[in-house]
C-alpha positions as CSV (number, residue, x, y, z in Angstrom):
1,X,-21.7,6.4,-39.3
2,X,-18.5,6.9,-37.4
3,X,-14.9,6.2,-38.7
4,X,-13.3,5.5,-36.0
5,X,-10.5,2.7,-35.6
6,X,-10.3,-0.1,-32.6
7,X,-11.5,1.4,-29.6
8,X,-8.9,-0.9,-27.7
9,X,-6.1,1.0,-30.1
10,X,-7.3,3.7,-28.8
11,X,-7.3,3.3,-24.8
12,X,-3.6,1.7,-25.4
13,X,-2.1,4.5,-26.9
14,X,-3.7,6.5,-24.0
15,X,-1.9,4.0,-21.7
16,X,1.3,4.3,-23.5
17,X,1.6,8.2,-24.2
18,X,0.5,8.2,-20.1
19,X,3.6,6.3,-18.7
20,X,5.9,6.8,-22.1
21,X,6.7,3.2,-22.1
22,X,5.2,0.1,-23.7
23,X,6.0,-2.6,-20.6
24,X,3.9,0.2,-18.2
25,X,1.5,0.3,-20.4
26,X,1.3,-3.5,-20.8
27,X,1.3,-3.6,-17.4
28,X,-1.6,-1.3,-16.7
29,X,-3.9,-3.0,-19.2
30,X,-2.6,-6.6,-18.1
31,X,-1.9,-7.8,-21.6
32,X,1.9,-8.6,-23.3
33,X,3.9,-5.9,-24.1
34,X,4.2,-7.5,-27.5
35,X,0.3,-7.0,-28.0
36,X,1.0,-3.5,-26.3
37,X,3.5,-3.1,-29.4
38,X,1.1,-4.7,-32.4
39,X,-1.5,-2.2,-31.2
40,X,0.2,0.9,-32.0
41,X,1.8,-0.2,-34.9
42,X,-1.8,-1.1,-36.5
43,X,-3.3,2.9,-35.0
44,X,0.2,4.2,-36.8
45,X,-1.1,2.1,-39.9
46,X,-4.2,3.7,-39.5
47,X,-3.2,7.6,-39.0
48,X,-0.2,7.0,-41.4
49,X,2.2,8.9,-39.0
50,X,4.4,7.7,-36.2
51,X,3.3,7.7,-32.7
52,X,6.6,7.6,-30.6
53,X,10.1,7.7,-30.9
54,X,12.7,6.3,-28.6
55,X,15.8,8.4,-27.3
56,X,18.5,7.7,-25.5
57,X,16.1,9.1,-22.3
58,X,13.1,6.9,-23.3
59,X,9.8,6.8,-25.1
60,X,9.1,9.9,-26.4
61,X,5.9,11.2,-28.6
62,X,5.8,12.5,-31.7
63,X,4.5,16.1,-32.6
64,X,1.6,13.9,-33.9
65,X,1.6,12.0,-31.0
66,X,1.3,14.7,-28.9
67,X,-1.2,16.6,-30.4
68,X,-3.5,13.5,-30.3
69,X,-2.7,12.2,-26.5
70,X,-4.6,15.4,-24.6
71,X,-7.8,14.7,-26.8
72,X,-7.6,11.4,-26.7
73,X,-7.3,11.3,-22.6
74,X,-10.5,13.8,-22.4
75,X,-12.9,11.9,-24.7
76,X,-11.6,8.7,-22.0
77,X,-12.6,11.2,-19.3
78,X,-16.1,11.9,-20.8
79,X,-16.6,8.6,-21.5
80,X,-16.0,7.3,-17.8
81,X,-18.2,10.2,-16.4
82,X,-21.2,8.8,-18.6
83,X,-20.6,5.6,-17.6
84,X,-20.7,6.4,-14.4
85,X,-23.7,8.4,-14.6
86,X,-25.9,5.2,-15.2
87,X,-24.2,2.9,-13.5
88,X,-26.2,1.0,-10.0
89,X,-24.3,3.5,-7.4
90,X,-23.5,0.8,-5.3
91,X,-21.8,-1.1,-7.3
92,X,-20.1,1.9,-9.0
93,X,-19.0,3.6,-5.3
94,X,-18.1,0.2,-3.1
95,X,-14.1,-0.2,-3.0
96,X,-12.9,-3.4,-1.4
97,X,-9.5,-3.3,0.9
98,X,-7.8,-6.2,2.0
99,X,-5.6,-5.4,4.9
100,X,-4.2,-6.7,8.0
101,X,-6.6,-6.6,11.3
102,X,-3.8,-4.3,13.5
103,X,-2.9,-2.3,10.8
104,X,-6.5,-1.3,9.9
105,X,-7.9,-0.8,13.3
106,X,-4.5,1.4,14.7
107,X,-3.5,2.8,11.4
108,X,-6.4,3.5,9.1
109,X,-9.4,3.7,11.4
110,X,-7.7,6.4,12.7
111,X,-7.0,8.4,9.7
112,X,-10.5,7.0,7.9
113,X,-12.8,10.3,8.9
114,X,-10.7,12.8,6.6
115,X,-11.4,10.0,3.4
116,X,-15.2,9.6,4.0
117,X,-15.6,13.3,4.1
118,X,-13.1,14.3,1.2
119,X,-14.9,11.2,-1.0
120,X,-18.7,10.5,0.7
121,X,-19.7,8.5,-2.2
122,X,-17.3,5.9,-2.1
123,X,-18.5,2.7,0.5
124,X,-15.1,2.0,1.5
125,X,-15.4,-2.2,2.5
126,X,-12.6,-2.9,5.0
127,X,-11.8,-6.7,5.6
128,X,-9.1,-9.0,6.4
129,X,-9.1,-11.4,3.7
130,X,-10.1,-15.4,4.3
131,X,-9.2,-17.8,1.9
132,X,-12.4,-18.2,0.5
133,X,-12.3,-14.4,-0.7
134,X,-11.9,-14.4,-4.7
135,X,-9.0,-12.4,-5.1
136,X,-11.3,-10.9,-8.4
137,X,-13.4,-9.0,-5.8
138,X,-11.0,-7.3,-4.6
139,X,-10.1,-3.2,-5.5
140,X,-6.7,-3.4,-3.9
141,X,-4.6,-4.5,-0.4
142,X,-2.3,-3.8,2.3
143,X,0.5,-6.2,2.9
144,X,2.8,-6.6,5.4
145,X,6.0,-7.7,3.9
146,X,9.9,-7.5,2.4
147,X,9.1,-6.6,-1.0
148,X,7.0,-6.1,-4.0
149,X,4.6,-8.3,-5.2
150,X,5.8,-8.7,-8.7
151,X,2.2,-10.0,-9.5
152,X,0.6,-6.7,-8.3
153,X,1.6,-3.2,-8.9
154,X,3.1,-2.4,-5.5
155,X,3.8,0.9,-3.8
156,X,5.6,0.8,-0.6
157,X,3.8,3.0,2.0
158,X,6.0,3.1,5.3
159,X,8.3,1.3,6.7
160,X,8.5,0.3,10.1
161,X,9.9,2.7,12.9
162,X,10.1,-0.1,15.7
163,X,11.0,1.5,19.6
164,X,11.1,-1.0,22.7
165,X,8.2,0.3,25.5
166,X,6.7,-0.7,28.5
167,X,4.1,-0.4,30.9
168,X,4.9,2.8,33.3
169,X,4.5,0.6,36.4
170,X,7.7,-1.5,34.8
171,X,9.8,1.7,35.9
172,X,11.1,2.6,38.7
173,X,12.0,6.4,40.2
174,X,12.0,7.6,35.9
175,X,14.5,4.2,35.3
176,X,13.1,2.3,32.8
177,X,13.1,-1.8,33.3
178,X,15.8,-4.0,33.0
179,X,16.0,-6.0,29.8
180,X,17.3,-9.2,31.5
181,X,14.4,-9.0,34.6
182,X,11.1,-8.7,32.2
183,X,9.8,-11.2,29.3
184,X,10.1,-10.4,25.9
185,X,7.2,-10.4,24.0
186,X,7.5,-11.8,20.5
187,X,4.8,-11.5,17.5
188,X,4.5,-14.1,14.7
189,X,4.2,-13.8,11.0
190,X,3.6,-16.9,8.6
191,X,4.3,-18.7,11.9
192,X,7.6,-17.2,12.6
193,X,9.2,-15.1,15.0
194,X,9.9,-11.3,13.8
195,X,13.2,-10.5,14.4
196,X,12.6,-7.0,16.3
197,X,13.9,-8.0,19.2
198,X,17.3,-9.2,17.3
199,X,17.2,-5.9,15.3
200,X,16.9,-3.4,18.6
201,X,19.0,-5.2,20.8
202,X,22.1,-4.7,17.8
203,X,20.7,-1.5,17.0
204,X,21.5,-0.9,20.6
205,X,24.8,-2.9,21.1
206,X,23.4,-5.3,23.4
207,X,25.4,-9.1,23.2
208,X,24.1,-9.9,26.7
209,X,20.3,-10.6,26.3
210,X,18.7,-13.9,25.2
211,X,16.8,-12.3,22.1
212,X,14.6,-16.0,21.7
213,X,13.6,-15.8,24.8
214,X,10.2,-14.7,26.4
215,X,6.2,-15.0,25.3
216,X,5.3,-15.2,21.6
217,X,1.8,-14.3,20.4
218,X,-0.3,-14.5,16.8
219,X,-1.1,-11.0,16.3
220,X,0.4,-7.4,17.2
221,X,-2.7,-6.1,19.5
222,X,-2.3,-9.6,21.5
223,X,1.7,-8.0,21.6
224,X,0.3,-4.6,23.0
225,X,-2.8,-5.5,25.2
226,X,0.0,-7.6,26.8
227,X,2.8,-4.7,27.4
228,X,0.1,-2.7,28.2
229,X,-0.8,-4.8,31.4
230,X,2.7,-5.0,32.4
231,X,3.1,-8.5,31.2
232,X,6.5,-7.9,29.3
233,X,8.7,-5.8,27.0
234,X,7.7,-5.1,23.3
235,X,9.7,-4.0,20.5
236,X,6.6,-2.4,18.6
237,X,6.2,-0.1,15.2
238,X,5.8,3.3,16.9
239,X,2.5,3.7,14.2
240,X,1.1,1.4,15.8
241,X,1.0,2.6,19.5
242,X,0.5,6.8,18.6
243,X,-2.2,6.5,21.3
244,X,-0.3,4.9,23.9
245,X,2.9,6.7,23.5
246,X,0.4,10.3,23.6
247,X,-1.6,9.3,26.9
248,X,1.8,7.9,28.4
249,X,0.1,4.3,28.8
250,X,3.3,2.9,26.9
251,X,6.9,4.9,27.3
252,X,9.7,4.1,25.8
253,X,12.6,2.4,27.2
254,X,15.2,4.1,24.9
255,X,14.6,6.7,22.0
256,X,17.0,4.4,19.7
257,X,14.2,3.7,16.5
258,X,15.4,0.8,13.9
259,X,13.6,1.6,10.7
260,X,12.4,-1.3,9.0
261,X,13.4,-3.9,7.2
262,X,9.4,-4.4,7.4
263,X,6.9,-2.1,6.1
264,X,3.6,-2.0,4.4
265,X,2.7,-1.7,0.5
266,X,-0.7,-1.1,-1.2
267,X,-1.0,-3.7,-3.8
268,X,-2.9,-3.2,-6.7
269,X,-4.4,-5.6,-9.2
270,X,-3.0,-4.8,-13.1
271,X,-7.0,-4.6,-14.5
272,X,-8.2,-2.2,-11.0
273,X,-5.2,0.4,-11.8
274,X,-7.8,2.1,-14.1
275,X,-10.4,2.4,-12.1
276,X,-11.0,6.0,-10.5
277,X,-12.4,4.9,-6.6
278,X,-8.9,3.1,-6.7
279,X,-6.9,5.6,-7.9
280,X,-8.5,8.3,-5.4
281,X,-7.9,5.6,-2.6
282,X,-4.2,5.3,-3.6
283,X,-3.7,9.0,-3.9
284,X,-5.0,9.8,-0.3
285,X,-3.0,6.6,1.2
286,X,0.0,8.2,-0.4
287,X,-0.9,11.8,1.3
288,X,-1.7,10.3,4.9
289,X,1.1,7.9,4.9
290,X,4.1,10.4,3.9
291,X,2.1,14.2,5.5
C-alpha cells in the first residue's frame, strides 16, 4: 500500500511552484486562492518542511520545495501520457475553437496546413459559436474585442493594422480615388458602427469628410466582396486582405496604418488551461501570430 498524501495537494503544489504565485495557481485550477492556500499548508503539514517563501520579488521555493517540484511535474507528465494511452482517440485528439467567421476563413485557414502537419492527431473543430453551443464544450476562442475577458484567461494575439483600399478601377492615371466622390463602407459589431473610418481619417488629418456617411454591412467579407467590386472605400485590417493586397485586387489609397484599438485574443477556459491539445494550440497561435 502506498503512502502517499491528497493527490489534489499534490497537482496544486505543481500549479503553484509552476507560476510561483498562489492567485495563478488558483486561477489555473479554477478554485479560490484561499483553498489554493489551505492546500499547501495541509502538504507542508504533511512533509513537515516549508514549501515557499515570499520575497520582496515574489513567491519563491524552498530548497525543499525545489527539490520536490521537477519530480513532482514528471510523475504529472507520466501520468497524463498513460491516460492518454487508453483514452477513445477521438475524444482525446478533438479541440473545439470558437472564432469569428472572417477571422477564421482569412486568417487561420490560411495558416491551418503548418498545424495539421506539426500536430496530425489533433481533429482541430473550427466553428462560429450559436447560442445554443454550451460554452462547457468548448477547448478555447477567438474574440474580437477591447480587452480581456476577466472570466477567461486571455492572451491578446494582434492587434489591428487597419489601411483604407480600393478597387484598382477606383484610380485614375496611378491617383488613388477621392474620399469625398466614393461611399464609405462601414462594418458592424454588436450592432454598431466600428469607428475605422473616424480613426483613419484623424490618423490622416482629414476634418473635411462625413465619417457617418456611406453603406454599412453585418460582416467584414460583405465589407471586402463590396470594395472589391468597386462599390466603395474600406478602411480594412490589412490581415485580413494579404491576398488582395499580393494580387493587386485591392491597393491602398495611402500607406498611413492606425494600429488598433481592436485586436483579437485567444480565450481560454480556467479548467481547459491544463489540457495539452490546448496548450499546443496556444503555443502555435502565439508563433504564427507574432513570426
Amino acid at each position: 500500500m502506498r503512502h502517499l498524501p491528497a493527490l489534489n495537494m499534490l497537482r496544486v503544489f505543481e500549479e503553484v511552484a509552476r507560476h510561483r504565485s498562489f492567485s495563478q495557481a488558483a486561477v489555473g485550477l479554477n478554485v479560490t486562492q484561499g483553498a489554493v492556500s489551505r492546500q499547501i499548508k495541509q502538504l507542508e503539514d504533511y512533509l513537515g518542511v516549508a514549501l515557499f517563501v515570499r520575497t520582496p520579488q515574489g513567491l519563491s521555493l524552498t530548497e525543499a520545495g525545489f527539490a520536490l517540484s521537477p519530480h513532482l511535474s514528471d510523475a504529472f507528465d507520466h501520468i497524463e501520457r498513460a491516460l492518454q494511452a487508453v483514452r477513445v482517440p477521438n475524444l482525446r485528439q478533438r479541440l473545439r475553437v470558437v472564432a469569428p467567421p472572417t477571422w477564421a476563413t482569412r486568417w487561420l485557414s490560411a495558416r491551418l496546413r503548418g498545424f495539421c502537419e506539426h500536430y496530425p492527431d489533433i481533429n482541430l473543430s473550427v466553428t462560429h459559436q450559436s447560442h445554443q453551443e454550451s460554452l462547457a464544450e468548448i477547448d478555447c476562442r477567438i474574440r474580437f474585442g477591447l480587452d480581456a475577458d476577466p472570466h477567461w484567461h486571455s492572451e491578446l494575439l494582434v492587434m489591428e493594422r487597419h489601411i483604407a483600399v480600393a478597387s484598382p478601377e477606383l484610380f485614375i492615371d496611378g491617383q488613388p480615388p477621392d474620399l469625398r466622390r466614393f461611399p464609405l463602407l462601414h462594418i458592424l459589431h454588436d450592432g454598431k458602427r466600428l469607428k475605422v473610418w473616424e480613426n483613419w481619417l484623424a490618423a490622416m488629418g482629414r476634418d473635411d469628410i462625413d465619417a457617418g456617411r456611406g453603406l454599412e454591412f453585418s460582416t467584414l467579407d460583405q465589407v471586402i466582396h463590396t470594395a472589391l467590386a468597386g462599390g466603395g472605400l474600406a478602411v480594412i485590417d490589412r490581415q485580413m486582405i494579404e491576398r488582395e493586397l499580393a494580387n493587386g485586387s485591392l491597393l491602398p489609397i495611402t500607406p498611413v496604418e492606425v494600429i488598433g484599438p481592436y485586436g483579437y485574443w485567444l480565450d481560454v477556459a480556467a479548467d481547459k488551461q491544463g489540457l495539452s491539445k490546448v496548450g499546443l494550440f496556444t503555443e502555435w497561435l502565439g508563433r504564427v501570430s507574432n513570426p
